[in-house]
N, C-alpha and C positions, 0 to 999 in steps of 0.2 A: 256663184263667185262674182267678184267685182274685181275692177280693172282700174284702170286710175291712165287719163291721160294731162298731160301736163300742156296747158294754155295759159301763156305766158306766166302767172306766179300763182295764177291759182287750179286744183286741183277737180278735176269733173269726174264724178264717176258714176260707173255704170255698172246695174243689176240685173242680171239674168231671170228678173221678176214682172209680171205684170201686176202684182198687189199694188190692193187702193187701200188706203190707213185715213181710219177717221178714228174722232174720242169716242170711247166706249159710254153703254147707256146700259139702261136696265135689261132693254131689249137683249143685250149681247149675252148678259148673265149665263144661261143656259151654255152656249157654245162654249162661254170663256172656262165654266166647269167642264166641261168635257176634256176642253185641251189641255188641262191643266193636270185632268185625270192621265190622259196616256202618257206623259212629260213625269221624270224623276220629282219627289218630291224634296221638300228641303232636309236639311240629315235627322230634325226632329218629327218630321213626317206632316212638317204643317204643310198646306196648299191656301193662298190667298183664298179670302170670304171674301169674292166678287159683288155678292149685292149691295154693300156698305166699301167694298173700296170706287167702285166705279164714281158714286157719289159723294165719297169723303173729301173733306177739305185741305188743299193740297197733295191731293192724289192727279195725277194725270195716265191716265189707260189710254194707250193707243192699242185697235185692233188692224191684224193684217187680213184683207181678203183676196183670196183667188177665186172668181165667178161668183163672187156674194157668199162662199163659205169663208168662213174663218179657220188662217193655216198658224196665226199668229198674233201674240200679244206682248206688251211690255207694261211695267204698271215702274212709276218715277214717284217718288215723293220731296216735294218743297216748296216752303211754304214762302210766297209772295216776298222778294226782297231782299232774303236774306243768301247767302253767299255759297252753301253746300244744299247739295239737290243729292238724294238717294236711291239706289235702281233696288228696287226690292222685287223685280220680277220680271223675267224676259224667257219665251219658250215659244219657238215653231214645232209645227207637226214636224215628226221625222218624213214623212213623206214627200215635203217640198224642203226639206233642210240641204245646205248645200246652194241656194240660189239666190241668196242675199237677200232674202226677208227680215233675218234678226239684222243686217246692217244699215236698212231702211228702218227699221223700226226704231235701232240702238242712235242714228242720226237724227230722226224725226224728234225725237223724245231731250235729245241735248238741245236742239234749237229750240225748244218750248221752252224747259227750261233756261235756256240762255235768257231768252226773251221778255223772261220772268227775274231778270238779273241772278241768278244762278254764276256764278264763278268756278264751281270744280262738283264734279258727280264723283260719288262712291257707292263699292257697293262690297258688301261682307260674305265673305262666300263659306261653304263648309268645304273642309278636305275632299270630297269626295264629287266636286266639280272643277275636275279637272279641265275638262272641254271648255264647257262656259270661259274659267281663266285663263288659257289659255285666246278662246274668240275676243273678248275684254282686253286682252295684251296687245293684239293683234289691234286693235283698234285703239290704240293709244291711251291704256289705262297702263300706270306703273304701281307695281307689287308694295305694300309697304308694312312695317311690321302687324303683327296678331292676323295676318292672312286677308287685311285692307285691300281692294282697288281703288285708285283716284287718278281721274281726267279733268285736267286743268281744261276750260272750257275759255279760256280767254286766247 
């Protein structure tokens, strides 16, 4: 869980996490499949192709680690410049879920692409993630129609 305490106008928060997040590499591939095996799949039963997204161009993969395992990932796609950034993947292990790894991860991955001039991240969910949309809301994504999320990043 995270906390938020208020200093002067701006917001500081804090995770109940010692995860270290670095960009993912070929190296990760292996783990980044496994996590992705025990994590619900998408409603058409795809799971990201790790060895070509970690590398793809405008793909950004942050992994999360607790003691050098991998509890967590996020995969963001946008391409240098332009204005909407897209989350096509975010999943902790259930066994450290609950400690703010997805909101290290879901912040880390907006300031990249912020950084990147990015202006608003969306992301397309199926009926059947409900949790995700509802953590996504929670975090300052607003619902919009065909079952959209989008966070203004400005």
């Amino acid at each position: 869980m995270m906390r938020q305490q208020l200093l002067g106008r701006s917001p500081m928060v804090h995770f109940e996490t010692f995860a270290r997040l670095h960009q993912a590499t070929q190296m990760d591939v292996a783990a980044l499949r496994a996590l992705s095996m025990i994590l619900p799949a998408a409603a058409d039963g795809e799971r990201p192709v790790w060895p070509l997204l970690v590398d793809a161009r405008g793909a950004h993969v942050l992994v999360a680690t607790e003691c050098q395992l991998p509890v967590g990932a996020i995969a963001v796609w946008h391409h240098k410049d332009t204005a909407e950034a897209r989350l096509s993947w975010l999943g902790v292990a259930p066994a450290v879920s609950r400690r703010g790894i997805g909101s290290l991860l879901l912040e880390a991955a907006i300031a990249t692409v912020a950084a990147h001039r990015a202006k608003v991240l969306t992301v397309r969910l199926s009926g059947d993630a409900a949790q995700l949309a509802r953590f996504l809301q929670e975090a300052g994504f607003v619902r919009e129609k065909g079952g959209t999320l989008r966070r203004a990043l400005t």
